[in-house]
Each structure stands twice: as structure tokens, then as C-alpha cells.
C-alpha positions in Angstrom: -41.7 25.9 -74.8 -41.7 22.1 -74.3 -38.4 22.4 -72.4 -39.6 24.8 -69.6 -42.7 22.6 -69.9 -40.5 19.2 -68.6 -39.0 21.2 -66.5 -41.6 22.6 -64.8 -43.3 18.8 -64.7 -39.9 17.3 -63.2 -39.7 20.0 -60.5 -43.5 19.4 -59.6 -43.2 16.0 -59.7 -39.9 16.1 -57.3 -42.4 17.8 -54.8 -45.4 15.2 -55.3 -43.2 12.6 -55.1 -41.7 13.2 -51.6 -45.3 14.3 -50.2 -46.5 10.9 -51.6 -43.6 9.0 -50.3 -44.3 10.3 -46.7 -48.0 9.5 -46.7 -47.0 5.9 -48.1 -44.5 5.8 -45.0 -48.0 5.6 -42.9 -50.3 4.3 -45.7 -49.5 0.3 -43.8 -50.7 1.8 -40.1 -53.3 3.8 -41.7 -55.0 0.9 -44.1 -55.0 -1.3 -40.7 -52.1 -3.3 -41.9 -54.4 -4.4 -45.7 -53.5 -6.0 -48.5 -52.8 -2.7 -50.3 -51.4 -1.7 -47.5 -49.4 -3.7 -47.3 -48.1 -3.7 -51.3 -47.8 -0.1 -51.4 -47.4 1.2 -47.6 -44.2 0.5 -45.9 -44.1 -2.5 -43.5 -41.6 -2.2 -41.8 -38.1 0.2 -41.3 -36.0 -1.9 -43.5 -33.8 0.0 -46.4 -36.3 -1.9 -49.0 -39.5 -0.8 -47.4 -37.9 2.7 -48.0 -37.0 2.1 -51.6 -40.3 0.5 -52.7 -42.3 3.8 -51.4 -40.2 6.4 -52.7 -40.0 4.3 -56.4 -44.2 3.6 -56.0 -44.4 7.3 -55.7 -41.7 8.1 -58.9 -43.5 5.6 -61.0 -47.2 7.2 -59.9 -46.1 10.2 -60.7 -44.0 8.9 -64.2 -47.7 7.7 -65.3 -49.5 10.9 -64.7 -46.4 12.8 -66.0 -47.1 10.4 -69.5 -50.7 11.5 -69.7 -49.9 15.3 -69.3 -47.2 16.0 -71.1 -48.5 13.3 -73.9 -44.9 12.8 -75.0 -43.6 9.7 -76.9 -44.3 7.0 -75.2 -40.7 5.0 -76.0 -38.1 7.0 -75.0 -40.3 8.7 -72.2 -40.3 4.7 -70.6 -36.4 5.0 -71.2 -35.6 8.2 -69.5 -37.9 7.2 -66.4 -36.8 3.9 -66.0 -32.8 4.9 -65.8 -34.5 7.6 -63.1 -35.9 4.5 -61.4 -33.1 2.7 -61.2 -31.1 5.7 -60.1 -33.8 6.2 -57.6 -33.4 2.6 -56.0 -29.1 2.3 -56.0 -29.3 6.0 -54.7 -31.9 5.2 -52.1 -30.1 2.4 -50.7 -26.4 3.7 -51.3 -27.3 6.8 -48.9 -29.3 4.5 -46.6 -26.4 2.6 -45.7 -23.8 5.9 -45.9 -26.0 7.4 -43.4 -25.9 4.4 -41.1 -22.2 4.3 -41.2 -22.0 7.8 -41.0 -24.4 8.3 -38.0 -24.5 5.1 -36.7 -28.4 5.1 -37.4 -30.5 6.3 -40.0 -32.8 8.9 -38.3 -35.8 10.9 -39.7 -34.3 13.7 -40.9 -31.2 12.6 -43.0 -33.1 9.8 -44.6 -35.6 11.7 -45.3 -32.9 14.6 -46.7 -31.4 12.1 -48.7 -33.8 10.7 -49.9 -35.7 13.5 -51.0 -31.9 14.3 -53.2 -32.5 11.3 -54.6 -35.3 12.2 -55.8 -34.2 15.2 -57.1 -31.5 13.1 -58.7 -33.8 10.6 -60.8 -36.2 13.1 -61.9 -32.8 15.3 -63.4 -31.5 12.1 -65.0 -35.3 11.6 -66.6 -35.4 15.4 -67.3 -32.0 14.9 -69.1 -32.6 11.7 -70.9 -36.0 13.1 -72.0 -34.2 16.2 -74.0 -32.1 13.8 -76.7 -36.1 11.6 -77.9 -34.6 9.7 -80.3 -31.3 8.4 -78.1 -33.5 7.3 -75.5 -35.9 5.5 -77.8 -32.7 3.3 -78.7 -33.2 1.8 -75.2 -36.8 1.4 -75.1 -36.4 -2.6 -74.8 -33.8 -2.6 -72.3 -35.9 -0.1 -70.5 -39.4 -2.0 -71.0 -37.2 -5.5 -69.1 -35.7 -3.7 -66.5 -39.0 -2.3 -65.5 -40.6 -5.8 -66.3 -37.9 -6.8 -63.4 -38.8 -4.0 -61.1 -42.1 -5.1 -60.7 -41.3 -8.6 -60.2 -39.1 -7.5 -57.4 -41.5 -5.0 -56.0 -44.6 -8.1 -56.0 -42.0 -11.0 -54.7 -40.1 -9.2 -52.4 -43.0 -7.1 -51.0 -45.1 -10.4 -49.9 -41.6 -13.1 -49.8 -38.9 -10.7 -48.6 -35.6 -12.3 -49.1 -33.1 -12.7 -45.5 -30.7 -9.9 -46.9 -29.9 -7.2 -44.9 -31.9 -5.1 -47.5 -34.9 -6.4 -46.0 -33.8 -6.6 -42.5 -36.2 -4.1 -40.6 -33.3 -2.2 -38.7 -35.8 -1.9 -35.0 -37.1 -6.0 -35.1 -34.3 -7.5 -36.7 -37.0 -9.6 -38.8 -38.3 -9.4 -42.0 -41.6 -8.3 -43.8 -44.8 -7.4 -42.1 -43.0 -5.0 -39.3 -40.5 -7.6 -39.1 -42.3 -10.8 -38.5 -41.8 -13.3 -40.8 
């Protein structure tokens, strides 16, 4: 019964996710450029801004999932942090393929893709989260890279580095819609 009952959470949380991701797409214009809207909105069109919603809305959803399910709390951080990280390369690998591909990224395939990803991370968690006491093994290598995650998502967010990661795609600048 707990099986179907991760599976079930996983498939709900694929859908949340995406509808979350979409409203933090606009959460910058709607919050009249804010601080949070700034931290958790995207600024800007750049492959980053795209990442840090979609992995704001994994890891909302990876907290809520945590009180729910009230599974153990080590290899649970384990399994969602290997989705997270899966979410980010995969967000970014398909970002670019897309570009090359297309020659731009438009609406539809990003979001397509994106919403795969998704799907993706949340089977790599559902999978992980099946064998508890593998998963706990990697509990501390789990607990940095998400200490890392965050780092990235606060420094890069405010102080966006002049990689083409952060390049917004329609200004050619960086950060706030392009401007710094």
C-alpha cells in the first residue's frame, strides 16, 4: 500500500510542480518586481531563471511530500536531492538542445521539456525512495549537495555570474530582466 501511495504522491506532485513552475514564471511581474519576487519569480529569460523555478517548485513540493507521506527523513533527502539535481542538468541540457535544435527556445518545447524533466526527477525520487536503507547511505552527500543548491540558488539569484547560463537570451544582460 505504501508503494501505490508514492506513486500516487510522485504523479500529483509531477502536476503541482509544473502548475507552480508556470505561476513562478510570472510571480517577478506579478509581485511588482519584490524582493521575493525576485528570489523566487523568474527575472529574466535566461536558462537559470528557468532552472531555479522549476527546482523552487520540486523542492516546495519535496517538503510538503515529507509531511504527508511522513516517511524517513534520511533517505527521503537522498532520493529528492538526486531528483533535484537531475532536475537542474536536465533542465539546462534540453534548454540548450532545444536552442540548437530550433534555433530558439519557444513556449511550447521548453515548456514540453521541461515538464519531462520533471517527470524525470520525480521517477528517479520515486525509485530511489523504494530501496530506504540504500538511500540513507547517501544522506550526507545528499544533505551538502543541497547545502550547495541553496548557496547557488541565494548567490546566483541576487549576483548572477556572466556565463551564458545566466545570459537572458532577449536583453543579452544579466539578472533583474537583464540589467545588471
Amino acid at each position: 500500500m505504501k508503494n501505490k501511495q508514492n506513486v500516487v504522491s510522485e504523479a500529483c506532485g509531477w502536476a503541482l510542480i509544473c502548475l507552480a513552475a508556470v505561476y513562478l514564471r510570472f510571480a517577478y511581474e506579478l509581485s511588482g518586481g519584490s524582493a521575493l519576487g525576485i528570489l523566487f519569480g523568474a527575472v529574466n529569460e535566461s536558462v537559470w531563471e528557468h532552472i531555479k523555478i522549476y527546482s523552487i517548485a520540486y523542492m516546495g513540493w519535496g517538503v510538503l511530500q515529507l509531511l504527508w507521506l511522513r516517511t524517513p527523513f534520511r533517505p527521503y533527502v537522498a532520493a529528492k536531492c538526486a531528483g533535484l539535481y537531475l532536475l537542474m542538468g536536465g533542465t539546462a541540457a534540453f534548454s540548450y538542445i532545444n536552442t540548437a535544435l530550433i534555433g530558439s527556445q519557444s513556449l511550447w518545447t521548453g515548456s514540453l521539456t521541461a515538464f519531462a524533466v520533471v517527470a524525470a526527477a520525480q521517477a528517479v525520487s520515486l525509485k530511489l525512495s523504494k530501496d530506504w536503507k540504500k538511500a540513507a547511505e547517501y544522506f550526507a552527500p545528499a544533505l551538502m549537495l543541497l547545502m550547495l543548491y541553496y548557496v547557488m540558488f541565494f548567490s546566483f539569484t541576487v549576483f548572477p555570474p556572466r556565463l551564458g547560463l545566466f545570459r537572458d537570451p532577449l536583453t543579452g544582460g544579466f539578472g533583474v530582466r537583464g540589467g545588471l
